[in-house]
N, C-alpha and C positions, 0 to 999 in steps of 0.2 A: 554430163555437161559438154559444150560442144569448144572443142579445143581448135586454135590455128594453128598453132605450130611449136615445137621443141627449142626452148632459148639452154645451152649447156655454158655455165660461170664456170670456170675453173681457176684454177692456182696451181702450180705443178711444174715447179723448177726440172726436175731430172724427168720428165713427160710420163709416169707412171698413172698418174690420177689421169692427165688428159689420155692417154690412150684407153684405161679402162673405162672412164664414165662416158666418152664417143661412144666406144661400143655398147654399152647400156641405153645410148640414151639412141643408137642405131635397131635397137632390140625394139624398144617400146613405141620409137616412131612406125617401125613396119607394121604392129599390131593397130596403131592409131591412124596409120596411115596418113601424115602428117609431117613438114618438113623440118628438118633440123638447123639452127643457127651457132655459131659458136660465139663463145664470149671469152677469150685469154686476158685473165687478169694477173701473168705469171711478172711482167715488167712492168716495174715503176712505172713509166708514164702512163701507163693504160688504168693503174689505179688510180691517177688524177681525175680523170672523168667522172659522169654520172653515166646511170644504166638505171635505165627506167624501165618497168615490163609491163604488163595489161593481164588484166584477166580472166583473158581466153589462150594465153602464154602460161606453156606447163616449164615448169623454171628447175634444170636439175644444178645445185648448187652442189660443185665437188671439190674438195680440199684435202688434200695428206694430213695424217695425224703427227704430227711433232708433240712427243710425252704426254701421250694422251691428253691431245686438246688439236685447236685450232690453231694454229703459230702466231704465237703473243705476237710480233710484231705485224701479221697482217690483218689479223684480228680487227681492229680500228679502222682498216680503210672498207673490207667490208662490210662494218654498219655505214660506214659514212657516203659510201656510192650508192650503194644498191639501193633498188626504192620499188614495192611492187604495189600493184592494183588490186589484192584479191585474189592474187596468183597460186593455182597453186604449188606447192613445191614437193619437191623430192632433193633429201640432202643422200649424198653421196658423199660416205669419207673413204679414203684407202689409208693404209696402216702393213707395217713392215714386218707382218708376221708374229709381231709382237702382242702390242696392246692396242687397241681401238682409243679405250680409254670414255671418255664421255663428247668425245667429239663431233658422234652425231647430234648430241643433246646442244650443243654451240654451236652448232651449223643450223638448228632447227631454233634457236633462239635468236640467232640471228636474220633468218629468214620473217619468223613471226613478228620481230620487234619493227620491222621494216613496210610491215602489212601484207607478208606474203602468208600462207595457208599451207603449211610442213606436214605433210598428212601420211609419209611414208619415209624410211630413211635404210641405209644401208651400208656395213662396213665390210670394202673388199680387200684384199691380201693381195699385196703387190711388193715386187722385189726393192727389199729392204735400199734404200738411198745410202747405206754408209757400208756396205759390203754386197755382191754379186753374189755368197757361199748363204744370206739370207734371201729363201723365197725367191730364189735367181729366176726363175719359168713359169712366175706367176702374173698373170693370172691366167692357167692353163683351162685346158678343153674341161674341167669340172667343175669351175669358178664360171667359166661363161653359161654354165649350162644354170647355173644355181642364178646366174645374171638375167637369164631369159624367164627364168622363174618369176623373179621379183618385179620381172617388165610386166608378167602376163598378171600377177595381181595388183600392182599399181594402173595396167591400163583399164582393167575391168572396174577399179573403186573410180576411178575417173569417168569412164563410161556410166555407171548406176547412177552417178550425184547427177544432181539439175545444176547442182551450184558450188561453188569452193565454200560456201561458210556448211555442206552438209558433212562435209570430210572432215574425220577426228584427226584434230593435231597431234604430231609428236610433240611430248614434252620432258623432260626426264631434267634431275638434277645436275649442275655443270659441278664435276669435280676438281681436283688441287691437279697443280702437271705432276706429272711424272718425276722421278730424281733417278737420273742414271744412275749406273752403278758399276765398279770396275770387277773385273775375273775374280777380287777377294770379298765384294760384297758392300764394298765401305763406297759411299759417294764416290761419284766421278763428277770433278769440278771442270768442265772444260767451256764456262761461258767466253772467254777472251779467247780460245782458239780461232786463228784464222787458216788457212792457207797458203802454201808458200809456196814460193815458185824455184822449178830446180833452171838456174838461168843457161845454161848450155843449150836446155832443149827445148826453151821456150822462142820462139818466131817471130814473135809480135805479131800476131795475126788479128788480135783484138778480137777475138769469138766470147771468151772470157769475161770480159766487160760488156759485149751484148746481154748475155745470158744471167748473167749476175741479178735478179730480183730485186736488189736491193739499192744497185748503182752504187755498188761499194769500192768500185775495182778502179783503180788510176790508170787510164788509158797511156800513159807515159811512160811507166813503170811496170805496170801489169799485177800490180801490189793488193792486197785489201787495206782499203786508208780509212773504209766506214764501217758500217753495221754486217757481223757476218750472222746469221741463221742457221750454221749451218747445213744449208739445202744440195749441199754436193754440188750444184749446177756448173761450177766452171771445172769439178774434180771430172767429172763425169762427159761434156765438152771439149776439154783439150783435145787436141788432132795426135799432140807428141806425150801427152802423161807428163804435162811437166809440173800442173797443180796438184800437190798433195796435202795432208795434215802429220805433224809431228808430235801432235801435243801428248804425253803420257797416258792424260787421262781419257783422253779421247779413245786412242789406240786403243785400252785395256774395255773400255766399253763395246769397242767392237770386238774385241775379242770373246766379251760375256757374250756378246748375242749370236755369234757364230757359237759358240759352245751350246749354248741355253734352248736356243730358238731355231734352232738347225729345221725340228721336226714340223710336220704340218697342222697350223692353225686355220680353224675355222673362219669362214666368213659369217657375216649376221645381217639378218634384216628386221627391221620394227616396223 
C-alpha cells in the first residue's frame, strides 16, 4: 500500500521512548523513503487537542511501560485524542529493562479501538527512569541493529498489503500492573511519593514545572501540589539536582532493580 508519510505519537517524560522510536521510525522511513512527522504528546497541553491521521499515514504510537502497562493516568487522554482513518500502526513500547509487561497489547488496543490497524508492535530496552546503574547505554549499537530489523519487516508487510484492512492485527490480552516490590520482596507502597526539593540549590529557574507531564509543580514554590506519575521528569531536568525522592519504599524499589535487573534483557517484536 502506498504510504505518504511517518506520523511518530509519543509520551516520554525523561526523552528515552522519544529518542528510541525517532530512531525507529528514522530506520523505516529511509527503507519507505518517506518523510517523518513528530507528534509530542509528553505535556499537558498537547494532550488537550485532537490528532487526527489518514490512511495513507503509517502511525508509530510510542509509550514507556510504567508496571507493565500504559501509564494509568495517560491512558484516558490517549483514547480520547487520537482518531485514525484506517491507519496503519506500529505500537512501540520501551521498558526499563525490567518487564514489558502487556503494554504492547494496550498500545495496540488503543490504536485499534480508535480505528487504527496495529499490525506490528515492539518492546525496546531503554535506561531505566528511576536509576542511570539500570540499562544506563541503552539502547546501544545491538538494540539499533535489532531496530533496523523490525523497520525492514514492518516495511516490507506494508509494501506486500494493497490495503490496511490485509494486515493481521496485533492483539493479545491486557494484563493486572505490576506491584513493585522492596529489596525484601514484600510490596513497595510508594503511590503518594512525590519529590522534594533540596531548597539551597534550587534557582527558580522553572525548567521543572515546564517538564512536569502532569502540570503538577507550583511555579511559586517549585513544589508538587498535584498528580505525581512518577516519571522522573523534573528529577532528571534539574540544572542543580535539587529534585529528589525520599520516600522508603520507593528507594528500596530501586534498590531491587539495581540488584535484580543489573543484567541484560532482551528486546521483543510481534
Amino acid at each position: 500500500m502506498k504510504i505518504s508519510g511517518i506520523k511518530v505519537i509519543y509520551f516520554s517524560p525523561t526523552g528515552g521512548t522519544k529518542k528510541a522510536s525517532l530512531k525507529f521510525a528514522s530506520q523505516i522511513a529511509d527503507k519507505l523513503c518517506v518523510p517523518v512527522e513528530n507528534v509530542d504528546l509528553t505535556g499537558m497541553d498537547a494532550r488537550k487537542g485532537e490528532y487526527h491521521f489518514a490512511g495513507d499515514d503509517l502511525v508509530i504510537l510510542a509509550c514507556p511501560t510504567y508496571a507493565g502497562r500504559v501509564p494509568n493516568k495517560i491512558e484516558p487522554d490517549l483514547r480520547s485524542i487520537l482518531h485514525f482513518d484506517g491507519s496503519p500502526c506500529i505500537v512501540f513500547s520501551t521498558f526499563g529493562n525490567r518487564d514489558y509487561g502487556t503494554a504492547p497489547y494496550e498500545l495496540a488496543d488503543i490504536a485499534a479501538s480508535n480505528g487504527g490497524v496495529p499490525f506490528a508492535a515492539g518492546a525496546f530496552v531503554v535506561r531505566h527512569a528511576f536509576t542511570d546503574k539500570v540499562a544506563r547505554k541503552r539502547p546501544d549499537r545491538e538494540d539499533k541493529a535489532e531496530m533496523e530489523s523490525f523497520a525492514e519487516m514492518a516495511a516490507e508487510k506494508i509494501t506486500a498489503a494493497n490495503t490496511a484492512d490485509e494486515l493481521d492485527r496485533i492483539k493479545g490480552e491486557i494484563g493486572p500492573y505490576y506491584r513493585p516490590l522492596k529489596e525484601d520482596g514484600t510490596p513497595a507502597v510508594f503511590l503518594k511519593a512525590k519529590p522534594l526539593t533540596t531548597e539551597k540549590d534550587c534557582y527558580r529557574c522553572g525548567l521543572c514545572v515546564k517538564v512536569c507531564p502532569m502540570g503538577s509543580i507550583d511555579p511559586d514554590c517549585m513544589t508538587v501540589s498535584g498528580i505525581c506519575i512518577k516519571c522522573q521528569a523534573c528529577v532528571h531536568s534539574c540544572p542543580t539536582r535539587a529534585k529528589y525522592f525520599d520516600d522508603p519504599d520507593f528507594l528500596s524499589h530501586v534498590r531491587m532493580l539495581e540488584r535484580d535487573f543489573s543484567g541484560r534483557t532482551e528486546n521483543r517484536v510481534f
